[in-house]
GUMI-879320 format. One record per residue (C-alpha): residue number from 1; residue in one letter; x, y, z. Coordinates in steps of 0.001 Angstrom, whole numbers, plus 500000, padded with zeros to 6 digits. Layout:
GUMI-879320
+-----+---------+--------+--------+--------+
! num ! residuo !      X !      Y !      Z !
+-----+---------+--------+--------+--------+
! NUM !       A !      X !      Y !      Z !
...
+-----+---------+--------+--------+--------+
end
This chain:
GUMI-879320
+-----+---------+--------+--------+--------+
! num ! residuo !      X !      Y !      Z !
+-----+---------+--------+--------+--------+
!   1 !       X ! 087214 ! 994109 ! 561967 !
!   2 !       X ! 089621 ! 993305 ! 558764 !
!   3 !       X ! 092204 ! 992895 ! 561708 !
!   4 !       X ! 090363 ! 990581 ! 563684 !
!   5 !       X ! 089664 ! 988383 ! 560774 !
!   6 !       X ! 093229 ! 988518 ! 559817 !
!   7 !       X ! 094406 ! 987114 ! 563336 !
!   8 !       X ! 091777 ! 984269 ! 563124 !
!   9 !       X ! 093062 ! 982938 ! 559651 !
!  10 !       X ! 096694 ! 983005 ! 560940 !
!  11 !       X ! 095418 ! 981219 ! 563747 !
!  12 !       X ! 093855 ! 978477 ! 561850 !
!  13 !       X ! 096919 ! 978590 ! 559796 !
!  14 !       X ! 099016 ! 977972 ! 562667 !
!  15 !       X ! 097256 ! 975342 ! 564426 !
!  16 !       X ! 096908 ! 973640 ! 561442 !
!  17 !       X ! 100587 ! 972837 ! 560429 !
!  18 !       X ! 100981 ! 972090 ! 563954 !
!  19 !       X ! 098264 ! 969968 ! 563888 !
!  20 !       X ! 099937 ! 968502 ! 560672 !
!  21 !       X ! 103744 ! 968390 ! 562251 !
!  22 !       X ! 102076 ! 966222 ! 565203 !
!  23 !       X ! 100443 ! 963601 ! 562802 !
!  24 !       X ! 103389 ! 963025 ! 561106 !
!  25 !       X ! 105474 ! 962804 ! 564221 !
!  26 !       X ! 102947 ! 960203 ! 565348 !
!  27 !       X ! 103133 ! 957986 ! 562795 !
!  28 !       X ! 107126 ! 957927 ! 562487 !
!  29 !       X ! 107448 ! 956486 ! 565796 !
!  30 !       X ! 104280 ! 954333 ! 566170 !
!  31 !       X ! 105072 ! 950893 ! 563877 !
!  32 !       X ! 102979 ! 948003 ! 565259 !
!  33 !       X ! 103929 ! 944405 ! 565389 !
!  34 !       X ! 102852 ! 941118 ! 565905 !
!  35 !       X ! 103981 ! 939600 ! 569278 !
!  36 !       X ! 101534 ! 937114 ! 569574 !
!  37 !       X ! 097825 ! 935707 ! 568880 !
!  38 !       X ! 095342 ! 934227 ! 571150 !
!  39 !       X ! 091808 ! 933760 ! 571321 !
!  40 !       X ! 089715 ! 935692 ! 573406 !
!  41 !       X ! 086244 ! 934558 ! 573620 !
!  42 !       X ! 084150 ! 932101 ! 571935 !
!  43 !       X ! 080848 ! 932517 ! 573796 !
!  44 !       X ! 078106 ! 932308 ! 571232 !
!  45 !       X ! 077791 ! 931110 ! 567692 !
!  46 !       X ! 078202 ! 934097 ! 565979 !
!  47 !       X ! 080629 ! 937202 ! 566403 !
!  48 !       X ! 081285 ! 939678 ! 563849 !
!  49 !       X ! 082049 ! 943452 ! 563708 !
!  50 !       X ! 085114 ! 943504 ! 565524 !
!  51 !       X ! 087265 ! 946801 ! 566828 !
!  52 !       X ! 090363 ! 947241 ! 568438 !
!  53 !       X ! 091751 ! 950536 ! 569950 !
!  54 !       X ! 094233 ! 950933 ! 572679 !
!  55 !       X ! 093123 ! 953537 ! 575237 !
!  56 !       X ! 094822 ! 954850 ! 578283 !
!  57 !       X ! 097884 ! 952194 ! 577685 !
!  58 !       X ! 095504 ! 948828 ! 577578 !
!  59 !       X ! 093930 ! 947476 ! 574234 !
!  60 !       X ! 090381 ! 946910 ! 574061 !
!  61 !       X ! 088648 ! 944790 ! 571912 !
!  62 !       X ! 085097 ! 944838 ! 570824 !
!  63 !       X ! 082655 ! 943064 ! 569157 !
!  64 !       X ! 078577 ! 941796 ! 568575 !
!  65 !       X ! 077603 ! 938401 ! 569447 !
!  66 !       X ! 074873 ! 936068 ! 568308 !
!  67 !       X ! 073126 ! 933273 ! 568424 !
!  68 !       X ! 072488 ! 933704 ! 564795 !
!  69 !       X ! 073894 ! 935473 ! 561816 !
!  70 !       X ! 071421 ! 938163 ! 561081 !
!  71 !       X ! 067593 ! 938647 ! 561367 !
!  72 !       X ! 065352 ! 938779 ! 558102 !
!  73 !       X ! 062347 ! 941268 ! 558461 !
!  74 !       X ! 059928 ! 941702 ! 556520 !
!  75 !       X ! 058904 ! 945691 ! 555427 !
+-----+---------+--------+--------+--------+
end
């Protein structure tokens, strides 16, 4: 038992700092820059909450969209 626990820490351990070596690979070697700016969409009065993540080798880009800023309810 006292074995088997012994090989899962030095597992962890171990996939850890490689874990760790890969992160800081990554972020040696990925510096973004500005090529250029355009706009995208301007479909409705209001958009807000934007995200951008680059997936599979294209960027995506999302966002909400309103025809007003936000909603007041009453509790």
């Amino acid at each position: 038992m006292r074995r088997s626990i012994a090989r899962m820490k030095l597992l962890c351990l171990i996939t850890g700092l490689l874990s760790l070596c890969t992160t800081l690979l990554a972020q040696t070697n990925d510096v973004p820059q500005l090529v250029s700016v355009q706009k995208i969409w301007h479909g409705d009065t209001h958009n807000a909450f934007t995200d951008l993540i680059r997936f599979q080798g294209k960027w995506f880009c999302t966002f909400r969209e309103s025809a007003v800023i936000a909603v007041k309810r009453e509790w």
